[in-house]
C-alpha positions as CSV (number, residue, x, y, z in Angstrom):
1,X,107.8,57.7,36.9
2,X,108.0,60.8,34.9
3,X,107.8,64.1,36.3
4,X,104.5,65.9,36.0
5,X,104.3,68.6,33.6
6,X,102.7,71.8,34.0
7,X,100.5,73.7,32.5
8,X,97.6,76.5,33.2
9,X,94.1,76.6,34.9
10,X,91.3,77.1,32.4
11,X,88.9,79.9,33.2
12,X,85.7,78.9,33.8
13,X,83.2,79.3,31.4
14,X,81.5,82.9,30.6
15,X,78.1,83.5,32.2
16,X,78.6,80.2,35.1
17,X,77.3,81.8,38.3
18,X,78.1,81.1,41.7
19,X,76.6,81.8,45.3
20,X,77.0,84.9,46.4
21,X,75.9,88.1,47.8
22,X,75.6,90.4,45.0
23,X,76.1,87.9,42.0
24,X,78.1,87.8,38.9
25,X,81.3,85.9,37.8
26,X,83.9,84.3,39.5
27,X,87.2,84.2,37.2
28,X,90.8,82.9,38.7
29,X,93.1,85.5,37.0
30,X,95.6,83.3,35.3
31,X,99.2,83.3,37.0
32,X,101.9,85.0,35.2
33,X,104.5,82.7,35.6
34,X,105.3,78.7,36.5
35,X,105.8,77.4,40.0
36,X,107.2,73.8,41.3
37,X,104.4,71.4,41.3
38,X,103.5,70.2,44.7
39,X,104.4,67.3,47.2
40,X,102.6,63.9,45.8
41,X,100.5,62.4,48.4
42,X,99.9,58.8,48.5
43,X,96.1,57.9,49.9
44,X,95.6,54.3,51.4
45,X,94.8,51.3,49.2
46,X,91.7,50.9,50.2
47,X,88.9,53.3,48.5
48,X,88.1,56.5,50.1
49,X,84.7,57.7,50.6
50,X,84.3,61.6,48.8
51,X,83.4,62.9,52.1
52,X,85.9,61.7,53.7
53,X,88.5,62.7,50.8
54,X,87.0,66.1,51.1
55,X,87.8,66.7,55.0
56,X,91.1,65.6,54.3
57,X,91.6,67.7,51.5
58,X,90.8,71.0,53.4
59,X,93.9,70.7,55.2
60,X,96.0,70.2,52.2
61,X,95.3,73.3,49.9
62,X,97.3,73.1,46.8
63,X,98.5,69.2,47.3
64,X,98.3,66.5,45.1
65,X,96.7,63.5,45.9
66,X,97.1,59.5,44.2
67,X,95.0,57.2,44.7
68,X,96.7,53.8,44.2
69,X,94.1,51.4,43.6
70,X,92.3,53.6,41.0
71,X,95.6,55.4,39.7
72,X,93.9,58.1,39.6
73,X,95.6,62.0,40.8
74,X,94.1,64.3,42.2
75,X,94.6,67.9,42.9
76,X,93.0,69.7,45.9
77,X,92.1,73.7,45.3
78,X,94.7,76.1,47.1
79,X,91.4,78.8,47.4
80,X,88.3,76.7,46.6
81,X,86.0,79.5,46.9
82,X,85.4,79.3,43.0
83,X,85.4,75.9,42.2
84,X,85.5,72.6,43.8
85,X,87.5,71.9,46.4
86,X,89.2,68.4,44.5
87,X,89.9,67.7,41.3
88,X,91.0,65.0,38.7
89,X,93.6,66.1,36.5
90,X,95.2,62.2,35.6
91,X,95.5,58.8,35.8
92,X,98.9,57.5,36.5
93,X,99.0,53.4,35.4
94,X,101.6,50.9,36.3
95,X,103.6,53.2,37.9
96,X,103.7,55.7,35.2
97,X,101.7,59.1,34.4
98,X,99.5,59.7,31.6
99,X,100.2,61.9,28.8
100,X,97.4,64.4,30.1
101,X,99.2,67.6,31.1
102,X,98.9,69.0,34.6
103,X,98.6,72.5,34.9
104,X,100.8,73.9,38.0
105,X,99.5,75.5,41.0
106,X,98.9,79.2,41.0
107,X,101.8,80.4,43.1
108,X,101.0,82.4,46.2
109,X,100.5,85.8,46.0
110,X,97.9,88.5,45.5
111,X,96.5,87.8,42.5
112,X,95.5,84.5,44.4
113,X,92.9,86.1,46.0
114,X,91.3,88.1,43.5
115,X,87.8,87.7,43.2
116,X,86.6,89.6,40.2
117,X,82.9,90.4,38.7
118,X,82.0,89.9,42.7
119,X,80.3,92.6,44.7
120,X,79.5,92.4,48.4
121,X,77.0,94.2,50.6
122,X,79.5,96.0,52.9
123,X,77.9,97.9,56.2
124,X,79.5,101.0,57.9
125,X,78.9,101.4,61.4
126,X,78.6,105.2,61.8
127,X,77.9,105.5,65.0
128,X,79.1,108.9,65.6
129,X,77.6,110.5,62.9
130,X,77.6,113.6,62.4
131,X,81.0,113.8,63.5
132,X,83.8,112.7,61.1
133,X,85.9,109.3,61.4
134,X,87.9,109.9,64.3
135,X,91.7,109.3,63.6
136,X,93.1,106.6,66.1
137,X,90.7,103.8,66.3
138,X,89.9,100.3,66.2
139,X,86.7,101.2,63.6
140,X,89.6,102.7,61.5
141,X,92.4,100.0,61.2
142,X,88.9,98.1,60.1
143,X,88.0,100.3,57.4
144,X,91.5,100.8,56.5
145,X,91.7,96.4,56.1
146,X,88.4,96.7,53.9
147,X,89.7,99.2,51.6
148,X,92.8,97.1,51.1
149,X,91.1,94.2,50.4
150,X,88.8,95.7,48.1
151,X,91.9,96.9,45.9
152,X,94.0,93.7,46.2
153,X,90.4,90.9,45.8
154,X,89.8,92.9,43.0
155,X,85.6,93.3,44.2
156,X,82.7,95.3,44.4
157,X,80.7,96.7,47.2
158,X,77.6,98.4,48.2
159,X,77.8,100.4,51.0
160,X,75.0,100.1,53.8
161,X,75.4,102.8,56.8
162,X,74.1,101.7,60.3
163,X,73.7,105.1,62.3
164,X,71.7,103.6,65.5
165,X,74.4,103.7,68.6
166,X,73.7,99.7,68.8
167,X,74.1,96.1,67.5
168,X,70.6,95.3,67.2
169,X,70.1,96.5,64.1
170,X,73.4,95.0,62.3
171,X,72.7,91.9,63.8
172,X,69.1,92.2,61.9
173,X,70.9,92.9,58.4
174,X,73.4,89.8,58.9
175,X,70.1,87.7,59.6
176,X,68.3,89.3,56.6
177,X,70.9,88.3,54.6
178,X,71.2,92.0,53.9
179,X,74.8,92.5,54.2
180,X,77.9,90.5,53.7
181,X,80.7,91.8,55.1
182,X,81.1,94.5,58.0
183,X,83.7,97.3,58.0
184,X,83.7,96.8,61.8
185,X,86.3,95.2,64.6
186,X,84.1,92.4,66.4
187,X,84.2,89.7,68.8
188,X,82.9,86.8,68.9
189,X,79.7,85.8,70.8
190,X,76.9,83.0,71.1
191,X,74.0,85.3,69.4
192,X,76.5,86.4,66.4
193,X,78.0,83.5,65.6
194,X,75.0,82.3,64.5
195,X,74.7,84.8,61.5
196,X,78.3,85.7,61.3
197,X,81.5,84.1,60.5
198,X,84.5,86.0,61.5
199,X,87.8,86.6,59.7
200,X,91.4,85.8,61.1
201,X,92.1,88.1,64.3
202,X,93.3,92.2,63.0
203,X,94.1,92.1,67.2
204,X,94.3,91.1,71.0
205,X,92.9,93.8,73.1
206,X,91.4,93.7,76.8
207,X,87.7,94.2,77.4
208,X,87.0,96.1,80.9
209,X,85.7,98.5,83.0
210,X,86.8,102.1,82.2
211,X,85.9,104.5,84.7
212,X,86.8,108.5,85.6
213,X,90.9,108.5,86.6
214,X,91.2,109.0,89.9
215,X,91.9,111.5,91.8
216,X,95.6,111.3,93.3
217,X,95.8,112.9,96.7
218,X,98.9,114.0,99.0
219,X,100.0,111.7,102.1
220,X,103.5,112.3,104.2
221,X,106.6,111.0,102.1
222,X,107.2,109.8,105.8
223,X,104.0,107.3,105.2
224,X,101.7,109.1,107.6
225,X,102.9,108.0,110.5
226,X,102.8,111.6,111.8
227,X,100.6,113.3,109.7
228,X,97.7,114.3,112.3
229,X,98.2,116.6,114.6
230,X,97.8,114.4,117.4
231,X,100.6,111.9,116.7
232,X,103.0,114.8,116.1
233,X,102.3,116.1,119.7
234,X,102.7,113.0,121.2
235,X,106.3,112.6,119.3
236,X,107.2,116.1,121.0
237,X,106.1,114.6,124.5
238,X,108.1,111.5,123.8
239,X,111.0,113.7,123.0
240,X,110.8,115.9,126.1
241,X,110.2,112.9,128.6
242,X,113.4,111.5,127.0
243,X,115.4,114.8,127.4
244,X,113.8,115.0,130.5
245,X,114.7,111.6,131.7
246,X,118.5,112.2,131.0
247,X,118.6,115.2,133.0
248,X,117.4,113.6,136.0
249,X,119.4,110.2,135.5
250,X,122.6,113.3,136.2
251,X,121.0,114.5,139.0
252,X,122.1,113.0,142.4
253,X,118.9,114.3,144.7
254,X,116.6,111.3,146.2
255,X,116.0,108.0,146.2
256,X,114.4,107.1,143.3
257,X,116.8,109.4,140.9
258,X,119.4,107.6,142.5
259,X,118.8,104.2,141.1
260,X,118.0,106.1,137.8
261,X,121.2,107.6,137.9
262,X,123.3,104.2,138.7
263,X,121.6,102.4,135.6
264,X,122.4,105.5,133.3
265,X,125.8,105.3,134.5
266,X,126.1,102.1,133.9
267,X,124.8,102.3,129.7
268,X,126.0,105.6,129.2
269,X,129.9,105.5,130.7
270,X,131.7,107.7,133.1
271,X,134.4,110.5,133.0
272,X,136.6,108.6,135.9
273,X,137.7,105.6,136.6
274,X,135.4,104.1,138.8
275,X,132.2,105.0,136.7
276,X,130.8,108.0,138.7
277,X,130.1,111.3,136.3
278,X,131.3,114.5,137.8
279,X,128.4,117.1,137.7
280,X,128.0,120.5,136.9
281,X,126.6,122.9,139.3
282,X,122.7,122.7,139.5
283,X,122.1,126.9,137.6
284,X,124.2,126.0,134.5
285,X,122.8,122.1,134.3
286,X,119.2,123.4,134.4
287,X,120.0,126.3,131.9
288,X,121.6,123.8,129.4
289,X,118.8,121.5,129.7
290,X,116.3,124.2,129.2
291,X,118.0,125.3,126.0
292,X,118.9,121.7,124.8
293,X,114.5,120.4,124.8
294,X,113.6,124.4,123.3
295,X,116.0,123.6,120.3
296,X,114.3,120.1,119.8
297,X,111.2,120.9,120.0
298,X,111.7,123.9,117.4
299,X,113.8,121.4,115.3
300,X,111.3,118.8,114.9
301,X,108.3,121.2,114.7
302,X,110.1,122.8,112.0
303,X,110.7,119.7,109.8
304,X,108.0,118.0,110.5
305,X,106.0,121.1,109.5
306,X,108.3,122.1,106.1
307,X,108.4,118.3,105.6
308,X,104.4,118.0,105.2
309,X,104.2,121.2,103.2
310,X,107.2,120.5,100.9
311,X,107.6,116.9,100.1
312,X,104.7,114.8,99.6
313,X,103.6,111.3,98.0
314,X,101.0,111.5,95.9
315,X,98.7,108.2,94.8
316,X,95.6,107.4,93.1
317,X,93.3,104.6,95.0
318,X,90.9,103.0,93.5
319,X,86.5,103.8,94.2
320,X,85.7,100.2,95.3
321,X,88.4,96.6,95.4
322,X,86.0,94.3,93.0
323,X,84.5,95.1,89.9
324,X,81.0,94.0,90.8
325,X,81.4,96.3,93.9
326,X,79.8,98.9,91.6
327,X,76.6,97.1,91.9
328,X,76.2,97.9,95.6
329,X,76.8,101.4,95.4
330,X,74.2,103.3,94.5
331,X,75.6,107.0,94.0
332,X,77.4,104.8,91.1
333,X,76.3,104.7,87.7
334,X,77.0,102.0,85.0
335,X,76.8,101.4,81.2
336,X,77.4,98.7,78.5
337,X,76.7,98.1,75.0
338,X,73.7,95.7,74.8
339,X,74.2,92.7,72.4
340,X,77.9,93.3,72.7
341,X,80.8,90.9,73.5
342,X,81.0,92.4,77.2
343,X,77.7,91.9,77.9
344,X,77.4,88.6,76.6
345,X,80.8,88.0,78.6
346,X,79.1,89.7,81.9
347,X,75.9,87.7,81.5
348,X,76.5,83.9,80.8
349,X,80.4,83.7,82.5
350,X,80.2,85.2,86.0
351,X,83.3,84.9,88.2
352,X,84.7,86.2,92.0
353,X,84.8,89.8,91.7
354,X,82.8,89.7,88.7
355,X,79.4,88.5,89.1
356,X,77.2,90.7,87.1
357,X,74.4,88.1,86.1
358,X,71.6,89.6,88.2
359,X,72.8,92.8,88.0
360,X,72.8,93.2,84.4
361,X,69.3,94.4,84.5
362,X,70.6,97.6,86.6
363,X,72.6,98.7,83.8
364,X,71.7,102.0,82.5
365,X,71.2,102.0,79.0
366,X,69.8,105.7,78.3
367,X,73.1,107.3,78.4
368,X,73.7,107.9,74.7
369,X,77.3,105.9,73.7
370,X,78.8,109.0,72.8
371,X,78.0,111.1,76.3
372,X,79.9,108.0,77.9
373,X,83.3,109.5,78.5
374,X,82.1,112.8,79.3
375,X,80.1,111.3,82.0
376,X,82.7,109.1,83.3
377,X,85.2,112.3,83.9
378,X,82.4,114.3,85.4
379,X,79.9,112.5,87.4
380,X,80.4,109.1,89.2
381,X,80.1,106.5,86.0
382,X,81.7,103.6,84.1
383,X,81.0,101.9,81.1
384,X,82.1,98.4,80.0
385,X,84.1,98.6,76.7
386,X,87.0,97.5,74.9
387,X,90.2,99.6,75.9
388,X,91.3,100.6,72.3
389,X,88.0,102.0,71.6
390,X,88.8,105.2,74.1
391,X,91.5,106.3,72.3
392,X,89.4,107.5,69.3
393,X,88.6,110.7,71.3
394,X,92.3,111.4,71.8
395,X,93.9,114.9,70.2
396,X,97.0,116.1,69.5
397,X,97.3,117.6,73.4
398,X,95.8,114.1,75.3
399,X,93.2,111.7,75.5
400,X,90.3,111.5,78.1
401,X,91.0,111.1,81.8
402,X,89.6,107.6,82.0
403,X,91.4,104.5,83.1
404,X,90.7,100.9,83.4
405,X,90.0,99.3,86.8
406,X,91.9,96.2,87.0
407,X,91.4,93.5,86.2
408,X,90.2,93.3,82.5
409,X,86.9,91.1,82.1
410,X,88.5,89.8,79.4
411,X,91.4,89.6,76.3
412,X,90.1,88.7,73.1
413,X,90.4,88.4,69.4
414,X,88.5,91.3,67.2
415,X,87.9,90.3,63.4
416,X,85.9,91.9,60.5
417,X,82.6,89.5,60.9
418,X,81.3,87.8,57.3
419,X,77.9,86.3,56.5
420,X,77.7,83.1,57.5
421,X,76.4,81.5,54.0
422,X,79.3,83.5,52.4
423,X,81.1,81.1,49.9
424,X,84.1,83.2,49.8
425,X,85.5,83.4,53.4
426,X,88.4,81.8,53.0
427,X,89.3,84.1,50.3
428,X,89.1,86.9,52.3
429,X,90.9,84.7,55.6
430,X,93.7,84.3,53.0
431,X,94.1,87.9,51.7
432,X,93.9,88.8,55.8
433,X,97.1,86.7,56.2
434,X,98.7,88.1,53.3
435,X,98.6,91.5,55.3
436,X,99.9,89.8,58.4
437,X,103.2,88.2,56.4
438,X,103.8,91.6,54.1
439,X,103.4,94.1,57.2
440,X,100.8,96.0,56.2
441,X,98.2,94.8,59.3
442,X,101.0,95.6,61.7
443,X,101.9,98.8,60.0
444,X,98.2,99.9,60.5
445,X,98.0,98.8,63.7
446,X,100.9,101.5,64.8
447,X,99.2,104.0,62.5
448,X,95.3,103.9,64.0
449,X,96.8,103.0,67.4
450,X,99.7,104.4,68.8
451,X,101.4,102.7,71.8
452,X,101.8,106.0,73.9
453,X,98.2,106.4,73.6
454,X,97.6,102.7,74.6
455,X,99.4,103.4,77.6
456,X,97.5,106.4,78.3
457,X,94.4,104.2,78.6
458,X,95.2,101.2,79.9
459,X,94.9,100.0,83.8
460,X,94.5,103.0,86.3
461,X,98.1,104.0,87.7
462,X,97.6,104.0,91.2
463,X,102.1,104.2,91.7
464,X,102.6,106.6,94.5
465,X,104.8,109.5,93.4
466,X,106.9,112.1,95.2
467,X,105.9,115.5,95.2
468,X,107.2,118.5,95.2
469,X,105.6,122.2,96.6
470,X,106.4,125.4,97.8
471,X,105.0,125.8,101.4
472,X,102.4,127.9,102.1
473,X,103.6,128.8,105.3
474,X,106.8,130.4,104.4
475,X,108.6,127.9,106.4
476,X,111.8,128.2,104.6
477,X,112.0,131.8,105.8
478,X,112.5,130.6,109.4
479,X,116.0,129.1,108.8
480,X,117.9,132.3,110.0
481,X,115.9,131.9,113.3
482,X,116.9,128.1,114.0
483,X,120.5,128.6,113.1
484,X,120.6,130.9,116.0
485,X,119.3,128.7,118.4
486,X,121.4,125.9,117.0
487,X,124.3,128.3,117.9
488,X,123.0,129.2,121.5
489,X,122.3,125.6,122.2
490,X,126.0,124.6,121.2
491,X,127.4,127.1,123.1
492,X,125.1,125.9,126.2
493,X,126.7,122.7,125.9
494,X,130.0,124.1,125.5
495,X,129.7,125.9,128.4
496,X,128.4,123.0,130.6
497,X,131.5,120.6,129.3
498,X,133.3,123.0,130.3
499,X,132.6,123.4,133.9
500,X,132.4,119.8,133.8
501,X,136.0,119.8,133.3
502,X,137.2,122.6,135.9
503,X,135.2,121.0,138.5
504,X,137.0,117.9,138.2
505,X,140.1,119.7,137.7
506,X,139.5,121.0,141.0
507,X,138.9,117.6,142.7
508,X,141.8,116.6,141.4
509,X,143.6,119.2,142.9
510,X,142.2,119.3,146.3
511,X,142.9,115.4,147.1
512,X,145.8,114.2,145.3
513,X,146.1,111.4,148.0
514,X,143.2,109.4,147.0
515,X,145.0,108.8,143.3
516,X,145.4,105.2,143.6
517,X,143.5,104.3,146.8
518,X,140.4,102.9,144.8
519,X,138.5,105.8,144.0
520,X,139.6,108.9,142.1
521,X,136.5,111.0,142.1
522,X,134.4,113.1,144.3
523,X,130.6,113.9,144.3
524,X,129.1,116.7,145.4
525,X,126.6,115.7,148.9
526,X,129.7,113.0,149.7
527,X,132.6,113.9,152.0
528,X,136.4,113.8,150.7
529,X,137.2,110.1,150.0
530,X,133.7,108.6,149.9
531,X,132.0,107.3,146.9
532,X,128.1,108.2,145.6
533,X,125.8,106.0,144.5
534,X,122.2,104.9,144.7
535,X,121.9,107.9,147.2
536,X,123.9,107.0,149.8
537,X,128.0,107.4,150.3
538,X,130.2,104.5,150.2
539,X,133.7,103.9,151.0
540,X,135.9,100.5,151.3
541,X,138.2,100.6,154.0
542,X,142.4,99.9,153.3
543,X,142.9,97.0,156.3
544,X,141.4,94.4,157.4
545,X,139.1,94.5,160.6
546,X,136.8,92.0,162.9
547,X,133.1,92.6,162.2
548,X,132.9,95.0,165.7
549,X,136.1,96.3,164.9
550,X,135.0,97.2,161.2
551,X,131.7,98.7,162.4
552,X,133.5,100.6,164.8
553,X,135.8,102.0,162.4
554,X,132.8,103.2,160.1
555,X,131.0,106.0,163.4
556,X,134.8,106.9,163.4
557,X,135.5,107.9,160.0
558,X,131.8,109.1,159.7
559,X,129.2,110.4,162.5
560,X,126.4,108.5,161.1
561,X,128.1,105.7,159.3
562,X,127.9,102.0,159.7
563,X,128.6,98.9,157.8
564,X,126.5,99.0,154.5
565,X,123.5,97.7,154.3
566,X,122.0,96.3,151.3
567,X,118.6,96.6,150.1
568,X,118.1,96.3,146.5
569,X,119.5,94.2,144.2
570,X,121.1,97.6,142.4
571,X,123.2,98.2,145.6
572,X,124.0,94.7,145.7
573,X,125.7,95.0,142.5
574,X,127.4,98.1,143.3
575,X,129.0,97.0,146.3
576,X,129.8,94.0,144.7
577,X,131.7,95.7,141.7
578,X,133.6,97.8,144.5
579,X,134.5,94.3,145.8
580,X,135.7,93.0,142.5
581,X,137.6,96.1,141.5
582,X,139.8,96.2,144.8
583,X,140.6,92.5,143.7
584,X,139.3,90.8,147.1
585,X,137.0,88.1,147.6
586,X,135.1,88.8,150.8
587,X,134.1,92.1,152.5
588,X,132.2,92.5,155.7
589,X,128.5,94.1,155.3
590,X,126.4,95.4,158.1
591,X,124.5,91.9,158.5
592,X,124.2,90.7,162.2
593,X,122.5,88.0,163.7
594,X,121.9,88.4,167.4
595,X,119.2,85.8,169.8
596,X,117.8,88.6,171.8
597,X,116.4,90.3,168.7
598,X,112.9,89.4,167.5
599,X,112.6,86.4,165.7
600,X,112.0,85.7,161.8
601,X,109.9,83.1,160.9
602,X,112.6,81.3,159.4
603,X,114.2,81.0,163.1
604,X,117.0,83.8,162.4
605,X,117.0,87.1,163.9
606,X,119.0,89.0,160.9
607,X,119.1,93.0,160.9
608,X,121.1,95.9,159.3
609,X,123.3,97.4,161.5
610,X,122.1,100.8,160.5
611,X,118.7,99.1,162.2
612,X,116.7,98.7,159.0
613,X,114.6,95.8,158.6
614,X,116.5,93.1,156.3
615,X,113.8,92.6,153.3
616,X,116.0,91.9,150.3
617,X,117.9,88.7,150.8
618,X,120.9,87.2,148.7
619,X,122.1,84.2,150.5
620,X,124.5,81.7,148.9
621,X,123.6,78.1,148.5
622,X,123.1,76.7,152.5
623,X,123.1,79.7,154.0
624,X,122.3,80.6,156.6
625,X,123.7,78.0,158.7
626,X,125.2,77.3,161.8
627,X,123.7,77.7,165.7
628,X,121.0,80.2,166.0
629,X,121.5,80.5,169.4
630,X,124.8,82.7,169.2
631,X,125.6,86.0,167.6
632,X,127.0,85.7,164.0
633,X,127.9,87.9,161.5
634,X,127.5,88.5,157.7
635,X,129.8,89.0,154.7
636,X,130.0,89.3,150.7
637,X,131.4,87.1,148.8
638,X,132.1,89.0,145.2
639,X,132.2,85.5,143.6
640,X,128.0,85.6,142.6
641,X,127.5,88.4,145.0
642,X,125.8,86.7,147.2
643,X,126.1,86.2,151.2
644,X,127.5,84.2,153.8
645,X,127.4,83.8,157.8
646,X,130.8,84.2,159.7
647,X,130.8,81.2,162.0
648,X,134.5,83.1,163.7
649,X,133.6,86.3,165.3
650,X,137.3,87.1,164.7
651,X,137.6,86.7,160.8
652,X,139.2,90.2,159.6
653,X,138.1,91.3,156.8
654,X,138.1,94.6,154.4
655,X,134.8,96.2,155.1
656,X,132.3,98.6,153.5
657,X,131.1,101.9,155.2
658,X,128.2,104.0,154.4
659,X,126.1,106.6,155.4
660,X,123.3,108.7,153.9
661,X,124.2,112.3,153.4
């Protein structure tokens, strides 16, 4: 086969008329140089119907076609917008072409697109008339794609100006057949595209509701836990029933501050070995204390206080959670573009959130389009619109205080809209992507809108923020004041660790002899050698004894004393800790059994032998046990602190003394 040879189109003839808006001739400038032919494309064997030839063809713009059956080639029309969309150029038989010469295909470029002897009907929307063409728009970047298309299709146009602030009266001209092309960005809808045919997309933009920003107001950086007045005063209660609480745990006076005092002693440590605290005497303990609570109340007063005034978050929230929450309040106001592509979105395509289909009706529609953002940043009112469209009131200092309330109603493509009988669309659809591939469209785009004022209009920032003021109270001016009582109150406690120390200096001093014997320290209320706990005095004995003999020995060493008693599970624990620590395993307690007493309903006849009723009971596994007819004695066993019945009145035994003081 021989390669095709090229040639040129033929212009069609002078005076041949095509459809059109405005009339005249349609002429294919003639390209200026020679490009490649095209891909040959082999049809099937069997005969294909025009029709069908012709739906194929529109996918193939600028292909050559053979039909093998017929030999005949065909050529489809890159831009068939001035002739017909296939052509016969040859014949190719038995394999071969005929000697007709095929012109080549235009190559791709501008002066593809050129229309020329054409003028359109091209409406302005001047909806802010007086006032001039604002700067940053979408209206612009639309205008700005007409005039370049005007210079590179090489057309006419009549201008038409459409001053009415709505749709309705474009709409009329497209169905008039008045008007063939709009200098305006558009979306697509049910009701336009009926009259209009839209070009490829200039741009993806969100349609939604723009209302007044919102206000951002101050909380706590501290999340307002403690911001009211209230909660702050119950913080300083907490604060002095904790300071509160530790002073009385030190303090060694009645029952009930007793156990307090062992548990503290127990989580907080000791100064001696055994676990007992010395203490201070009672002026200097209650002066410290006094001190210690003034300095945190003032402390936390003061920071709270300088904190609230100083350091605050500030965030934005939001008039109402869903977008159709607007239609249930009725000190709201709303607004949108009838015939528009948000109302036609609002109307026919309800969704959660967003169902304005019977509320549509309610919409407000005598607020003039251009009083909308001015009402929006004064008075309690949105307006449905695309988000780009606010940025054409935007200056050289800032654009309006109005935000979007998420989320958009929706993102879609805007394109210049064409009559729908228009011959030519894909004319202008081709010269639109020729500004896509060479830049320009994008280039516009950052020209008419600017990305920092985008983001200036775009969802409402509702980001809380830190914030920093001076505080109205002249807190700051206080700080001399708190250092001193930051000084008194460490010199308080100075002072109290202090006689802490020479107290227990002095114990030391006055009983060397009980170094080593078990116990090392001495409490004030206790006699020399016995220990303090739980309110009471204890001290373990150094030899062995028979329960008489042992109880005996306790009125001796103490008017008063007798074998301890236990009657809380606290004191059980403490006597069983003194058990452990002198490494024994058994120790007699003041637990008698004798028949002549009154009888228990369990049978026994168990009392203290400081006569207190036995109500707390720790027994060992089996135990009691053994004859209840005969005295019998008690003892405890460190091993699980619990107790057991001496069968042997004359099992010795270390032994346990107390008395209360």
């Amino acid at each position: 086969m021989e390669p095709l040879r090229t040639g040129r189109v033929r212009a069609p003839l002078p005076g041949r008329r095509r459809r059109g808006g405005g009339g005249g001739t349609i002429q294919l400038a003639a390209p200026e140089r020679a490009a490649p032919a095209r891909p040959l494309l082999l049809l099937p064997p069997s005969p294909v119907p025009l029709d069908r030839l012709q739906r194929l063809a529109g996918r193939l713009s600028g292909a050559e076609l053979l039909q093998p059956d017929s030999g005949r080639l065909l050529r489809v029309a890159q831009y068939a917008d001035s002739g017909p969309l296939v052509t016969t150029v040859g014949y190719c038989r038995a394999g071969r072409l005929s000697p007709l010469p095929l012109p080549a295909p235009p190559p791709a470029g501008w002066r593809d697109v050129r229309v020329v002897n054409k003028t359109y009907r091209v409406a302005y929307l001047d909806w802010l008339y007086p006032d001039p063409e604002p700067m940053y728009s979408l209206i612009s970047i639309a205008r700005d794609v007409a005039a370049l298309l005007k210079e590179a299709m090489s057309f006419h146009s009549t201008e038409i100006y459409v001053r009415k602030n709505h749709l309705k009266e474009l709409l009329e001209l497209f169905q008039n057949g008045s008007v063939d092309v709009a200098a305006e960005y558009l979306g697509w809808t049910h009701e336009r595209n009926i009259t209009m045919r839209f070009s490829l997309g200039l741009g993806l933009y969100d349609y939604g509701m723009l209302i007044g920003a919102p206000e951002r107001r101050s909380s706590p950086s501290f999340g307002g836990s403690l911001e009211s007045a209230r909660l702050r005063a119950l913080a300083v209660g907490l604060l002095l029933l904790a300071a509160a609480g530790g002073y009385l745990a030190l303090r060694p006076s009645g029952a009930a501050v007793s156990r307090l005092s062992a548990v503290c002693l127990l989580v907080l440590g000791s100064f001696c070995a055994r676990g007992e605290p010395l203490r201070p005497g009672r002026l200097s303990q209650c002066v410290a204390a006094a001190v210690v609570l003034g300095v945190g109340m003032l402390s936390f007063q003061f920071y709270a206080a300088d904190l609230l005034s100083q350091v605050t978050m500030e965030q934005a929230r939001l008039p109402f959670a869903q977008l159709d929450d607007i239609t249930r309040r009725p000190d709201w106001n709303w607004a949108v573009l009838k015939k528009s592509t948000t109302e036609d979105m609002l109307r026919s395509r309800p969704r959660p959130g967003m169902d304005f289909t019977n509320a549509i009706k309610q919409c407000n529609t005598n607020v003039d389009r251009r009083d909308w953002i001015p009402k929006a940043v004064t008075e309690k009112f949105a307006f449905f619109a695309v988000v780009p469209l606010m940025i054409r009131d935007c200056t050289l200092t800032g654009c309006p205080s109005v935000c979007m309330h998420p989320p958009a109603v929706m993102r879609t493509w805007g394109a210049i809209p064409l009559r729908r009988g228009l011959t030519e669309w894909r004319a202008w659809n081709a010269a639109i992507l020729r500004l896509m591939e060479t830049g320009l469209l994008a280039r516009l785009r950052d020209r008419r809108l600017p990305e920092r004022l985008l983001r200036s209009v775009q969802r409402c920032d509702l980001e809380a923020r830190p914030r920093y003021q001076w505080s109205p109270l002249g807190l700051s001016e206080c700080w001399p004041v708190l250092a001193v009582l930051l000084a008194g109150a460490g010199a308080a406690l100075l002072l109290l660790l202090l006689e802490m120390l020479a107290r227990r200096l002095e114990i030391w001093s006055r009983q060397p002899q009980l170094l080593g014997s078990g116990w090392e320290c001495s409490l004030l209320g206790c006699a020399g050698g016995w220990a303090a706990g739980l309110g009471a005095c204890y001290r373990l004995s150094g030899s062995p004894l028979t329960w008489p003999a042992a109880e005996e020995a306790c009125h001796q060493q103490r008017g008063g004393a007798h074998l301890s008693s236990v009657l809380s599970d606290a004191e059980l624990r403490l006597l069983s800790a003194m058990t452990v620590s002198a490494g024994l395993a058994e120790v007699h307690i003041g637990l008698v059994h004798r028949p002549e007493l009154t009888s228990r309903p369990d049978g026994w006849r168990f009392r203290w032998a400081d006569g207190r009723p036995m109500k707390f009971t720790a027994w060992a596994n089996n135990e009691p046990s053994g004859d209840r007819n005969n005295t019998k004695y008690g003892s405890l066993r460190a091993q699980g602190a619990k107790w057991v019945v001496n069968v042997n009145r004359h099992v010795e035994n270390r032994f346990i003394c107390k008395y209360y003081p």
